[in-house]
C-alpha positions in Angstrom: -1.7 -68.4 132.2 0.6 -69.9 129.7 1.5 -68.7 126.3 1.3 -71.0 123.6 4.0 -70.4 121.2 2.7 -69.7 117.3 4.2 -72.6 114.8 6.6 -70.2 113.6 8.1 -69.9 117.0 7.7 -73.8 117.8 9.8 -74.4 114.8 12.3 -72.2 115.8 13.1 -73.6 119.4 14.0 -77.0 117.8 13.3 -80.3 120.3 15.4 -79.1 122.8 13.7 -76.2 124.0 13.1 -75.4 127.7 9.9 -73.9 127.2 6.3 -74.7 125.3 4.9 -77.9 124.0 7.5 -78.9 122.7 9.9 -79.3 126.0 10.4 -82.5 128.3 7.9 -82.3 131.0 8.8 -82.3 134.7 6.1 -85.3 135.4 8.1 -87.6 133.5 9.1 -89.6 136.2 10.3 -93.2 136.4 8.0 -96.0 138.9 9.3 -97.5 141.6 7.8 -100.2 140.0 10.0 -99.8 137.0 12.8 -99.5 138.7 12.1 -102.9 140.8 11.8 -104.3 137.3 14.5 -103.7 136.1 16.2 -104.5 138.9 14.9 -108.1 139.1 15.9 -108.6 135.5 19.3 -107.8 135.9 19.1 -110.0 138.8 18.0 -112.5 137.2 20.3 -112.5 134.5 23.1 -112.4 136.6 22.1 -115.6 138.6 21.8 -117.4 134.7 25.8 -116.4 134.1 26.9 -117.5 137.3 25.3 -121.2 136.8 26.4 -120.7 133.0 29.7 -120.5 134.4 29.1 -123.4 136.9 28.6 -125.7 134.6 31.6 -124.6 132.1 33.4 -125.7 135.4 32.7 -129.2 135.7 34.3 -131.9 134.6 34.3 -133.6 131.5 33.8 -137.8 131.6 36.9 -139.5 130.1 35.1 -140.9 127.6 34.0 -137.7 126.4 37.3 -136.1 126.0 39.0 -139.4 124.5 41.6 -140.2 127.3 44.1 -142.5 127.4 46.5 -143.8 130.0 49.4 -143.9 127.5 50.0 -141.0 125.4 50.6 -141.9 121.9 53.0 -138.9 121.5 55.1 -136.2 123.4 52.0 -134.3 124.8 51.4 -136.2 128.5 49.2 -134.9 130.8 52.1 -134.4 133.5 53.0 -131.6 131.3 49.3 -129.7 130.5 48.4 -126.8 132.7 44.7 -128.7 134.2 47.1 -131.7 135.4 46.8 -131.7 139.1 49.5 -134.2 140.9 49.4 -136.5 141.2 46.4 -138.0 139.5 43.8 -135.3 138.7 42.5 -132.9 136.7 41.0 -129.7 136.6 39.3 -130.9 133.5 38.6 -134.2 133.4 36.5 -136.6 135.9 38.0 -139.6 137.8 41.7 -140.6 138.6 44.4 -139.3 136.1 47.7 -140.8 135.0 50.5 -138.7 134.9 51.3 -140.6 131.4 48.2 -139.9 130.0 46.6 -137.8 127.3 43.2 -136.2 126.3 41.7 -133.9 123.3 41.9 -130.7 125.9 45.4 -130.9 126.7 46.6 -127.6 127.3 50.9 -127.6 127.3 52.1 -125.3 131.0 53.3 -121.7 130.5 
């Protein structure tokens, strides 16, 4: 039989005690239904940030980034870091001219 420990002792072994009413019980176990859970979230979430990253990927439409075949100044696109020679870009959709410029231009290490 178990001894139930008088309030004044209770308040003595603090919430970490080992013993009594006031310690963790052993049949606090976690589901495997929890667990699956929580697995699938995670999951889940990681299938979200790979698409979110996907997308981040693709290229932007010409229009949308204000190209031009000309640059108006110095900055050409034969000198940003997402030129690809000889007419493409990491960044941008459909054929690129070396002599060009957009609003992502990004100058090479």
């Amino acid at each position: 039989m178990t001894k139930i420990p008088s309030p004044e002792t209770r308040a003595t072994m603090g919430p970490d005690a080992t013993t009594g009413p006031d310690a963790l019980s052993a049949d606090r176990t976690i589901s495997r239904r929890t667990v699956l859970g929580g697995a699938a979230l995670i999951g889940a979430g990681a299938l979200c940030l790979r698409a979110t990253r996907a997308s981040a990927q693709q290229k932007q439409k010409q229009a949308d980034v204000q190209y031009v075949d000309k640059a108006p100044g110095a900055d050409k696109c034969a000198g940003c870091a997402m030129f690809q020679a000889p007419d493409a870009c990491q960044g941008v959709e459909g054929k690129i001219s070396p002599e060009g410029w957009c609003n992502i231009y990004s100058p090479k290490a």
